[in-house]
N, C-alpha and C positions, 0 to 999 in steps of 0.2 A: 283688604289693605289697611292701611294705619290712615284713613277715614275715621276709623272704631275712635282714633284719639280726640277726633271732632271737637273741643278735649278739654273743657272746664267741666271740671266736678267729676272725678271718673270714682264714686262716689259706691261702689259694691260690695259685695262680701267676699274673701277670700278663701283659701281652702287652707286643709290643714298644713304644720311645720312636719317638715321633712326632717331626718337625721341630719347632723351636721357638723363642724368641729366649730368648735366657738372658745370667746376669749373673755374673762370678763373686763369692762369697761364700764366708766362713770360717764351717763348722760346729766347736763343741767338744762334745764327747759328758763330759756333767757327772757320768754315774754310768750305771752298766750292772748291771741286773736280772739274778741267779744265780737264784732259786727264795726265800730263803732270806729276802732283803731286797725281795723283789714277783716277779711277773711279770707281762707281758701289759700293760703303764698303757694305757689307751685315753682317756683325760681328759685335760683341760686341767689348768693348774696357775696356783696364784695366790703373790703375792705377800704377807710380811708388811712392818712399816712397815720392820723394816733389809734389806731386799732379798734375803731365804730365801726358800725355795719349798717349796709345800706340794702334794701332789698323792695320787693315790689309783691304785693295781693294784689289777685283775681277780681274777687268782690269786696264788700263792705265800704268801710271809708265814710265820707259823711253823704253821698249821695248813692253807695251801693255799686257804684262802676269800679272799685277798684280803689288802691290807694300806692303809694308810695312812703314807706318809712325808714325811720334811723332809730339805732339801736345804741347809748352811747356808753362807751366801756367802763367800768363802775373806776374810780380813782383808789388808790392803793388804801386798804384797809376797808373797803365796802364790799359787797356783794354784787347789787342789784345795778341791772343794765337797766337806764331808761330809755323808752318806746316815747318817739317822736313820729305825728303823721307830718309828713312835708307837703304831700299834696294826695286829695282828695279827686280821682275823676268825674265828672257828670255826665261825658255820654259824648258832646258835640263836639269836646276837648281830650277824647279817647275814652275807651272801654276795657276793662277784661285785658290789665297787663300779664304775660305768663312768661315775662322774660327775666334776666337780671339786668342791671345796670353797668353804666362804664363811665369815668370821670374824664374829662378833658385838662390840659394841663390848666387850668384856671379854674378848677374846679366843678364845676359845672358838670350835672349828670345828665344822661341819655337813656330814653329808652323805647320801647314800643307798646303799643297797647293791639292788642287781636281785634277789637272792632272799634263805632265810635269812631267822629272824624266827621268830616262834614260828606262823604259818603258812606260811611258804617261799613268802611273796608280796615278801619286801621290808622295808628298813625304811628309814626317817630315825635316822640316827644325830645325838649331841651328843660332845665329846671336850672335855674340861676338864682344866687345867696343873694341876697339884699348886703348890701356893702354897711348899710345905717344899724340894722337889723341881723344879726345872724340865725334866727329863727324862723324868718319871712324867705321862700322861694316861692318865685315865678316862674309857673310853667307856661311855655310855647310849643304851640305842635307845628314843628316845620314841616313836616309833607304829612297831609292824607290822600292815603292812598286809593286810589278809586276804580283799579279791576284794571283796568290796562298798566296802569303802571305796578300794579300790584294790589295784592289783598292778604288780609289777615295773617301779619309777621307774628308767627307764634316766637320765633329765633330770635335773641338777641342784637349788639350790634358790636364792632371794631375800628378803633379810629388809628388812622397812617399818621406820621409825623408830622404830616404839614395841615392835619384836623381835618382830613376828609373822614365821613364814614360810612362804613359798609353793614350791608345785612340782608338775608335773607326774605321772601314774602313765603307763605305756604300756598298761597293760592294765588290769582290772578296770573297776568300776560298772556299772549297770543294762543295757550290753548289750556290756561288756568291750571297748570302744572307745579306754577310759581316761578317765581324770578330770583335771582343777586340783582343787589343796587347799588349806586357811589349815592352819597351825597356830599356836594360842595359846598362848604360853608359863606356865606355872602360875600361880594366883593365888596370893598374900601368903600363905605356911604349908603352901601343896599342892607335889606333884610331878609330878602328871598333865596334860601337855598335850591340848589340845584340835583336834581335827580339826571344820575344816567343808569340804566338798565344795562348791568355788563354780562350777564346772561339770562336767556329763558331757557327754561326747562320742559322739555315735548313730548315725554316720557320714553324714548330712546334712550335720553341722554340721562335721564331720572325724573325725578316727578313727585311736590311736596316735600319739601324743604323743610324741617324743624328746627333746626339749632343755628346758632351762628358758628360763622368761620372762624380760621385761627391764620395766622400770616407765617409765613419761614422769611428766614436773613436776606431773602432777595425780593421780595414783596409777590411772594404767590398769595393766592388762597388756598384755602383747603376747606370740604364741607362733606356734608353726606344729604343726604335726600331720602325718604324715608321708602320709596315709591320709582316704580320705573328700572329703566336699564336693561340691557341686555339679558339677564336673568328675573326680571319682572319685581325683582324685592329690596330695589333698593341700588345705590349706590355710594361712593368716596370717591370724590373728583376735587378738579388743581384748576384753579381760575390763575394761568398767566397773563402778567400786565401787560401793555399795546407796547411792540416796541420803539423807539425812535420814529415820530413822525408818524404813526401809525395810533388808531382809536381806538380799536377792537381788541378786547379781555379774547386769551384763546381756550376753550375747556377740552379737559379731559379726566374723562373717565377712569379713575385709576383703581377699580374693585367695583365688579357687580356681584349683587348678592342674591343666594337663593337658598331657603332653610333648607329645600329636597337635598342640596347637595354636603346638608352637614354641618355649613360656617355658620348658618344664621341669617336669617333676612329681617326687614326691615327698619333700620338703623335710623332711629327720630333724635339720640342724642352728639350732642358736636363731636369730633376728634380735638385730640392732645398730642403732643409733639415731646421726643425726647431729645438729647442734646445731636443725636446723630439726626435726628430726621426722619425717625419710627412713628409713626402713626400709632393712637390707642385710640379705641371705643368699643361701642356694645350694642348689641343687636336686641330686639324685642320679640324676637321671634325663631322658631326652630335652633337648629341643630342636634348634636345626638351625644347624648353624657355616656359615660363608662360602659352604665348596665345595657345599653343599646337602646331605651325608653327614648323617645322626642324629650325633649330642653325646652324651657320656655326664653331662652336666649344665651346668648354667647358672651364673650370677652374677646375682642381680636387684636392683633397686630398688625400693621404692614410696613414690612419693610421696601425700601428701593432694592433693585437690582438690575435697574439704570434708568434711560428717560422713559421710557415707558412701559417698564415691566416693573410691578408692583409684588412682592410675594404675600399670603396671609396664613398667619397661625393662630388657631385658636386657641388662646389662654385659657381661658375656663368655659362651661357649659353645664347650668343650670338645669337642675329638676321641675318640672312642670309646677305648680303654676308659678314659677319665681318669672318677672321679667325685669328690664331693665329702660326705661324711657331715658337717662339724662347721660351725660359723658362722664368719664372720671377723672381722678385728682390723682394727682403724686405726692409722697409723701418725702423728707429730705433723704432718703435712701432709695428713692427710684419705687418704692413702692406701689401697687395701686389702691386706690378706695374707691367704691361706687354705693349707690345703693338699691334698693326692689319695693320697687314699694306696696305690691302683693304678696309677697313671701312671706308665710309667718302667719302669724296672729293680724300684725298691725304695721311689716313692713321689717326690712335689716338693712343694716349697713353690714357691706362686705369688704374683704380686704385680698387681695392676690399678690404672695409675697414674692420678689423680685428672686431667682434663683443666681447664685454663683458663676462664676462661667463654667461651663463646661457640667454643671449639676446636673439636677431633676429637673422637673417642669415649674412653674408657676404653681405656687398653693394657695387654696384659699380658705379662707377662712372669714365665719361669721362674727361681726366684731359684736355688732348690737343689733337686738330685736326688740322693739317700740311695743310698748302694751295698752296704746291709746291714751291712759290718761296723761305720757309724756308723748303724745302727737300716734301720730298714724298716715302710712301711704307716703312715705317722703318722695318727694319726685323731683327735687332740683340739684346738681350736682352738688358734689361739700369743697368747700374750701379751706383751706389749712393753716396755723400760723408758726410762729418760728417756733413756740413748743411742741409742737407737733399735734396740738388739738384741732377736734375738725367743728366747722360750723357748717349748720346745715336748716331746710326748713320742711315740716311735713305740715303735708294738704292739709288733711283733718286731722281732729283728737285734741287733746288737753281740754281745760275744766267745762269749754264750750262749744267742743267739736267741729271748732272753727281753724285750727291748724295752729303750731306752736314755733318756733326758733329756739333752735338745740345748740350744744356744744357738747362734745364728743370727746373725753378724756379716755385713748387705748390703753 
């Protein structure tokens, strides 16, 4: 099972590139990880409103737990992005971040770290700007986790309107399957945030968590679990809210998964949502490509086809050893992008072009294959900006084989 992701440093040698249809594209390598200023980013990266980036390594930093940085977008007529660490982990204030980040309306960023904490299960971190200082952040780790209320959130996190937020554990609660969590932000005069556990996972229901959820227009959740389910590989399930007067989040199961059957099992990257309420993500494991050979994973959809019938179609399906750990992006025509970070040489970005109505299928197509000295093994999803360039971060490669931050002109 996706144990194997256990999952800093997946640090191997790949097999050979496969035939393929491919596109040329210009990659820029924005900053290249020494030890000092990160290593290892396995995360995705976000944007703030003037178009910097924020994002999170594994290790380095100045104590080797990890770091936190900014990227700031070069001003009209320069080239170069400068690399800012924000904050530096040492271990008792978190470990080994493998998430992205998310800002709160006052700016303020969020994240998790996989171990570290004052039980070395994890923690949720807060990082706040100095008001005197805008180069000085202070980090707070509001909850560590400590095995019953959870452990080691490889997942991200999501914040509701009124600054609650949510996420994932991949391990801990009542039979270390992992849990979903709220967290409440202090009341008027307090400091202490509040944890509620709005599910546990028992491996029925799925089991090991990777990614963070995503919300729809009525405040569900949506996640996947990489582990578990009725079909043993995995699940997509809907955390509905308590209704009136009522505490209890209700779960359901909406797609279990199993490679024997073809779709793909083990699904460690989050879903994506399209205007109607389609599900997209990717599986790390099985189903079956054209030539009839096993896939090293899938592309899926689900659609409704009411409250609890889910349909799924598999978009695409990869040749072995290609797999897919992270979720995907949309591009302003509904397109998709993901990336492999075993495929190839040193890893691809791929692209699945949205069909017509009533056309062909979904095509795909390999945008960019990484050759190491501009990174390798990307494994956090890409994000996209209004010209349609993608940014993204791979594990290892560049000058120090410590992992680089890309930008991706199709």
């Amino acid at each position: 099972m996706t144990e194997h992701l256990g999952r800093v440093l997946l640090l191997a040698s790949f097999g050979a590139v496969h035939s393929m249809m491919a596109t040329a594209s210009t990659l820029t390598v924005l900053t290249t990880f020494s030890g000092a200023n990160g290593s290892y980013p396995y995360a995705s990266l976000i944007f703030d409103g003037a178009g910097n980036l924020y994002g999170t390594t594994q290790l380095g930093g100045a104590y080797g737990y990890g770091a936190v940085f900014k990227l700031t977008k070069p001003k009209a007529g320069e080239a170069t992005w400068t690399e800012t660490v924000l904050k530096s982990f040492k271990g008792k204030d978190g470990a080994g971040p493998c998430a992205g980040l998310i800002f709160d309306s006052a700016g303020n960023l969020y994240g998790t770290t996989v171990t570290g904490g004052l039980y070395n299960d994890g923690t949720v971190f807060k990082l706040t700007q100095s008001e005197a200082n805008k180069h000085v952040w202070t980090e707070t780790a509001i909850v560590s986790f400590n095995g019953a209320t959870g452990a080691n959130p490889y997942g991200g996190l999501i914040a509701d309107s009124s600054g609650n937020v949510y996420g994932t554990t991949t391990h801990g609660g009542p039979n270390d399957y992992g849990l979903a969590f709220k967290l409440a932000p202090p009341a008027t005069g307090q400091t202490t945030w509040s944890e509620t556990i709005i599910a546990s996972f028992i491996g029925t229901n799925g089991g090991w968590p990777y990614a963070s959820m995503i919300f729809d227009s009525i405040g569900n959740l949506y996640g996947t679990t990489s582990a578990g389910g009725r079909l043993g590989e995995g699940t997509v399930f809907r955390l509905a809210p308590p209704a009136a007067g009522q505490t209890a989040w209700t779960m359901t199961v909406l797609r279990p998964f199993s490679s024997v059957e073809g779709e793909g099992g083990e699904p460690t990257g989050n879903v994506i949502a399209d205007s109607q309420g389609n599900l997209y993500g990717t599986t790390s494991d099985g189903g079956h490509c054209a030539s009839g050979q096993p896939c090293g994973g899938t592309v899926f959809k689900l659609r409704s086809s009411g409250a609890s019938i889910w349909r799924k179609k598999v978009l695409g399906a990869y040749y072995n050893p290609m797999y897919s750990y992270s979720g995907l992006t949309f591009d302003g025509a509904g397109n998709l992008y993901g990336v492999a970070p075993n495929y190839g040489t040193s890893g691809w970005v791929f692209k699945l072009s949205k069909p017509a109505p009533g056309t062909a299928p979904w095509t795909t197509t390999y945008v960019f294959g990484f050759d190491g000295t501009n990174g390798s093994n990307p494994y956090g999803s890409l994000i996209v900006d209004a010209a349609g360039n993608l940014y993204g971060t791979a594990l290892t490669g560049g000058a120090y084989g410590l992992g680089t931050v890309f930008m991706l002109t199709p």
